[in-house]
C-alpha atoms as one frame of an Amber mdcrd trajectory, in Angstrom:
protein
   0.000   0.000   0.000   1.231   3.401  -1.238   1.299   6.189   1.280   3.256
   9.092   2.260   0.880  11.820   3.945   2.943  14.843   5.046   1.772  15.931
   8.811   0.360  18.732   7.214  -2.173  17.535   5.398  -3.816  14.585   8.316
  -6.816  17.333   8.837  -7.700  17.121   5.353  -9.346  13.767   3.720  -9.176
  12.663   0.175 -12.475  13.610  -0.725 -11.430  17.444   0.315  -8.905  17.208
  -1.571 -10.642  15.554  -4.667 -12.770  18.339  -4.167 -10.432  21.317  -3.686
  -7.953  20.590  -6.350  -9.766  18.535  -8.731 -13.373  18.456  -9.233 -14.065
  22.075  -8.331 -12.159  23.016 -11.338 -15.158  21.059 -13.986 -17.745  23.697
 -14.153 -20.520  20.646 -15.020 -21.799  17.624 -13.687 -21.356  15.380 -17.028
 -17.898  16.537 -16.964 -17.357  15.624 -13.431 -19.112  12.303 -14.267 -16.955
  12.074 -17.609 -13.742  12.357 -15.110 -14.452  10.163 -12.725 -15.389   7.522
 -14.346 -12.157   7.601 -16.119 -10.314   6.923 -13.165 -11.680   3.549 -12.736
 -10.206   0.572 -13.856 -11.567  -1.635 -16.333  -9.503  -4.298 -15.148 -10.545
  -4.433 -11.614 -13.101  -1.829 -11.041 -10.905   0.244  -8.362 -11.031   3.796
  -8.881  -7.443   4.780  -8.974  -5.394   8.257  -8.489  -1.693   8.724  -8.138
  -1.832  11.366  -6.038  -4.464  10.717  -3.795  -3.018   6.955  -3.402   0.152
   8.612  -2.624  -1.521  10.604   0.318  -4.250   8.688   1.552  -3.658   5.203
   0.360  -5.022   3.341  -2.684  -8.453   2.352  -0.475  -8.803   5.651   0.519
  -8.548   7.275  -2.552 -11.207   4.526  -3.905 -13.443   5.241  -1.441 -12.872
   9.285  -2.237 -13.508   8.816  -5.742 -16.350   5.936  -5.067 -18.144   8.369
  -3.180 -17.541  11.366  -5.097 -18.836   9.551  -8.186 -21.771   8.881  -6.603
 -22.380  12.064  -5.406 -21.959  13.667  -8.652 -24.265  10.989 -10.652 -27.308
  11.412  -8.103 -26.804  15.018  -8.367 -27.109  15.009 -12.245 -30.285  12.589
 -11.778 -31.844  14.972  -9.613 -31.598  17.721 -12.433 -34.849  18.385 -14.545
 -34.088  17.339 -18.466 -33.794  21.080 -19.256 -30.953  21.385 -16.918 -29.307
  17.999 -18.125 -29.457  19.453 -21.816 -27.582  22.730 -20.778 -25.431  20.783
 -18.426 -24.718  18.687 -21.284 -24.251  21.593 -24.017 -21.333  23.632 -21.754
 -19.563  19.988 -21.785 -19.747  19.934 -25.154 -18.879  23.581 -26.062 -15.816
  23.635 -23.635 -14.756  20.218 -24.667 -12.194  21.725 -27.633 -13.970  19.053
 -29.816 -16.329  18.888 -32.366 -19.792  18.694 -30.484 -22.155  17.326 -33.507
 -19.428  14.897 -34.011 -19.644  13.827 -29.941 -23.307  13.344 -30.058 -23.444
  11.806 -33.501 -20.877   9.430 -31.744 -22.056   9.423 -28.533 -25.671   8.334
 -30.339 -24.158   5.292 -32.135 -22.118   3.662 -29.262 -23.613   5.056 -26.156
 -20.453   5.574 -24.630 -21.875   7.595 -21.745 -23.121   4.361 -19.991 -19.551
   4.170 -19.032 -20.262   7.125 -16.703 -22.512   5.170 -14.220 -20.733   4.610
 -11.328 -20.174   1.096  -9.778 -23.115  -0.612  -7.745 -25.668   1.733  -9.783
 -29.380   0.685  -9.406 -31.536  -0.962 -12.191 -34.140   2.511 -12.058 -31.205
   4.457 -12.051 -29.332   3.212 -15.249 -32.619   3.783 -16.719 -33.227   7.045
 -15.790 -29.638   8.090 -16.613 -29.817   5.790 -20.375 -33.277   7.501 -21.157
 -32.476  10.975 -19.963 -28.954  10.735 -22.132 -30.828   9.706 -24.802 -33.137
  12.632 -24.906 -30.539  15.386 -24.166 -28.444  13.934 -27.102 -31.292  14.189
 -29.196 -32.619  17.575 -28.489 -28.678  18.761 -28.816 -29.217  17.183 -31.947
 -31.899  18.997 -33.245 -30.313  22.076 -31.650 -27.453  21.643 -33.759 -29.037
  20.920 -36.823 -30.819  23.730 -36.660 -27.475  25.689 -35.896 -26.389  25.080
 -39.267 -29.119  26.195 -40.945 -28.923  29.263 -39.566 -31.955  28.546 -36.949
 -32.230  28.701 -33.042 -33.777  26.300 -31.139
């Protein structure tokens, strides 16, 4: 086990610092979501962090991450679909990629179910699946109608 927590830093925990220098810093939920699932492995399903394993300890920077994944996917549930489109649209726009090329792709392999965290419920996979679904298609329209020279 990996760990090598200056004195300085035994009042904080790894989810304050997740927080503080991480996750603070990604303005929207989906990107949040987008991150964290990204730091779990395929392999074995551990979320894993360098630097928070280095501080805390691989299980406590799990647990951080575990947690803050969570947190971050119930919060985006709780949204209205509305909110999930615009949430959605910023990620896009701030991305630095193409976003009519992300949906298009996004439509075809539905590589957001990726961003469920672990031990997600049946109703909540649903929710998430159907809700993605919708925001990728209104974006959709949205940008179609973009290029026509159109607002939606």
């Amino acid at each position: 086990m990996r760990t090598a927590r200056p004195k300085s830093l035994l009042e904080r925990s790894a989810d304050t610092d997740l927080w503080r220098h991480t996750l603070s810093q990604i303005p929207v939920l989906v990107g949040r979501l987008v991150y964290l699932s990204t730091l779990r492995s395929p392999v074995t399903g551990r979320y894993e962090h360098h630097g928070l394993a280095l501080l805390y300890g691989d299980p406590e920077a799990d647990k951080a991450i575990r947690q803050s994944h969570r947190k971050a996917f119930h919060e985006w549930l709780a949204m209205g679909l509305p909110e999930k489109v615009e949430d959605l649209d910023e990620y896009l726009r701030t991305s630095g990629e193409d976003s009519a090329q992300i949906l298009r792709h996004w439509s075809k392999a539905e590589t957001w179910i990726s961003f469920l965290p672990t031990g997600s419920l049946p109703a909540e996979k649903a929710l998430f699946s159907s809700d993605m679904r919708n925001a990728i298609k209104i974006l959709h329209l949205r940008c179609g109608a973009a290029a026509q020279g159109h607002s939606a």
